[in-house]
C-alpha positions as CSV (number, residue, x, y, z in Angstrom):
1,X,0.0,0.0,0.0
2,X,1.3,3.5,-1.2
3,X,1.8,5.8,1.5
4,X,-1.1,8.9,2.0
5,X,-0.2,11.6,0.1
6,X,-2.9,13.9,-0.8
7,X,-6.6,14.7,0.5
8,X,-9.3,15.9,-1.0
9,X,-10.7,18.4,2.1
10,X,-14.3,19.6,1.6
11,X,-15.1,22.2,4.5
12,X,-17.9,25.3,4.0
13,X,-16.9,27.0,7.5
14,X,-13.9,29.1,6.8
15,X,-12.7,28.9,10.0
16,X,-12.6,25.1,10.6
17,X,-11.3,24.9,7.5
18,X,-8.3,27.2,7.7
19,X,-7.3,25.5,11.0
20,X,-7.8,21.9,9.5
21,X,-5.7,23.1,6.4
22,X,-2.9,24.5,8.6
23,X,-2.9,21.4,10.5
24,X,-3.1,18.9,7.9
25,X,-0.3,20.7,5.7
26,X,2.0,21.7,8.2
27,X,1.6,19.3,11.0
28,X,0.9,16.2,8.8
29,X,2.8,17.2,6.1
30,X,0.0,16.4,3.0
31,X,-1.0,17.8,-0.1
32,X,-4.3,19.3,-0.1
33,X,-7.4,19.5,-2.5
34,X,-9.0,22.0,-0.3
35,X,-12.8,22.6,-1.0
36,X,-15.6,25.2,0.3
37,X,-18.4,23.4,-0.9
38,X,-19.8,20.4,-2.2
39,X,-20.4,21.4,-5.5
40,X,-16.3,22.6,-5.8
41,X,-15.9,18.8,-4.3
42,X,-17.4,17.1,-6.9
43,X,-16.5,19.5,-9.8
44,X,-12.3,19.0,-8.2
45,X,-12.0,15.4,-7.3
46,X,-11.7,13.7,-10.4
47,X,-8.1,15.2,-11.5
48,X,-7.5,16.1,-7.7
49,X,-5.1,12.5,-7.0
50,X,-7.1,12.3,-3.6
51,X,-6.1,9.3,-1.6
52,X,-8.6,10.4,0.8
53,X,-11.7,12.6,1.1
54,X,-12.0,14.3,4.7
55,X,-16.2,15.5,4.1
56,X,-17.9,17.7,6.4
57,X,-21.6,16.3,6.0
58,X,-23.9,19.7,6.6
59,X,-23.2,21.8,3.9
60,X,-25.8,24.2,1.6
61,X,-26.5,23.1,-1.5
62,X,-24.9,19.8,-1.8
63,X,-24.3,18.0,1.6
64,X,-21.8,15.5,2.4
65,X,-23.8,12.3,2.3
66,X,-24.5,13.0,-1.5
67,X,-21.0,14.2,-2.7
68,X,-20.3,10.7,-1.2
69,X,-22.9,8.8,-3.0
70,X,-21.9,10.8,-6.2
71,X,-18.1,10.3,-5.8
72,X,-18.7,6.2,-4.5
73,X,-20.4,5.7,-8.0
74,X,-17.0,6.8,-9.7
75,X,-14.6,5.2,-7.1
76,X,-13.8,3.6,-3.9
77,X,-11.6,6.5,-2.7
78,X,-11.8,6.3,1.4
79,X,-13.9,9.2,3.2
80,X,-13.8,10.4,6.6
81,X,-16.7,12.4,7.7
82,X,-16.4,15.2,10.0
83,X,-19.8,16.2,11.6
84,X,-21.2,18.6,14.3
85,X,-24.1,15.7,14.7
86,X,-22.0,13.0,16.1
87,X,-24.5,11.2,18.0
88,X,-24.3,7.3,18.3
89,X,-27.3,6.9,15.7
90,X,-25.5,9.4,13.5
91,X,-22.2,8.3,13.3
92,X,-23.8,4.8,12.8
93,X,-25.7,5.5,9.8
94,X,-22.8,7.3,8.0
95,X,-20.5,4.0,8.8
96,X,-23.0,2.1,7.2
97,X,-22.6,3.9,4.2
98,X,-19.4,3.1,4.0
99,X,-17.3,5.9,5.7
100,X,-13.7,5.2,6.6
101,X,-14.8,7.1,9.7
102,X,-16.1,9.9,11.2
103,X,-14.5,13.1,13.3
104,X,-16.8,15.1,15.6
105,X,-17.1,18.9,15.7
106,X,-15.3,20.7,17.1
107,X,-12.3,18.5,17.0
108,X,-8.8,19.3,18.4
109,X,-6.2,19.8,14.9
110,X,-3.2,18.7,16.7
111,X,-4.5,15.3,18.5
């Protein structure tokens, strides 16, 4: 197995995402698709390389559940959810799904 190189991050908070950016690059050392929307996810991950998605699941427009439905129909790239509803029945139903995992909100960037 190849080593993780790049994400694919899809965040629409500015601020969660400029602190999960600065972590990931800097303290994890990846590359980074980083996305403000599920629309920019979907219209970016096909020549983006991700290895991995990191999806937050309430976003407007196009939520997380369906940019994972759309991208699953095209490939088998692993996601990670992050989620503000992280309740057992929640986390559940997006494991079923077929999530990698999921990452509750608010969630420490250097853990």
């Amino acid at each position: 197995m190849t080593a993780l190189k790049h994400i694919l991050f899809v965040e629409d908070d500015p601020d969660i995402r400029l602190v999960a950016e600065l972590a990931l690059k800097e303290l994890g050392g990846f590359n980074l698709t980083v996305c403000a929307s599920g629309r920019e996810a979907l219209e970016k991950y096909a020549g983006s390389g991700a290895q991995l998605i990191l999806l937050d699941v309430m976003m407007p427009e196009i939520d997380g559940v369906t940019v994972f439905k759309k991208i699953r129909a095209a490939r088998d790239t692993p996601v990670i959810f992050m989620t503000a509803k992280a309740q057992k029945r929640e986390i559940a139903e997006l494991m079923a799904l077929g999530a990698l995992g999921v990452i509750p909100k608010p969630f420490d960037p250097v853990a």
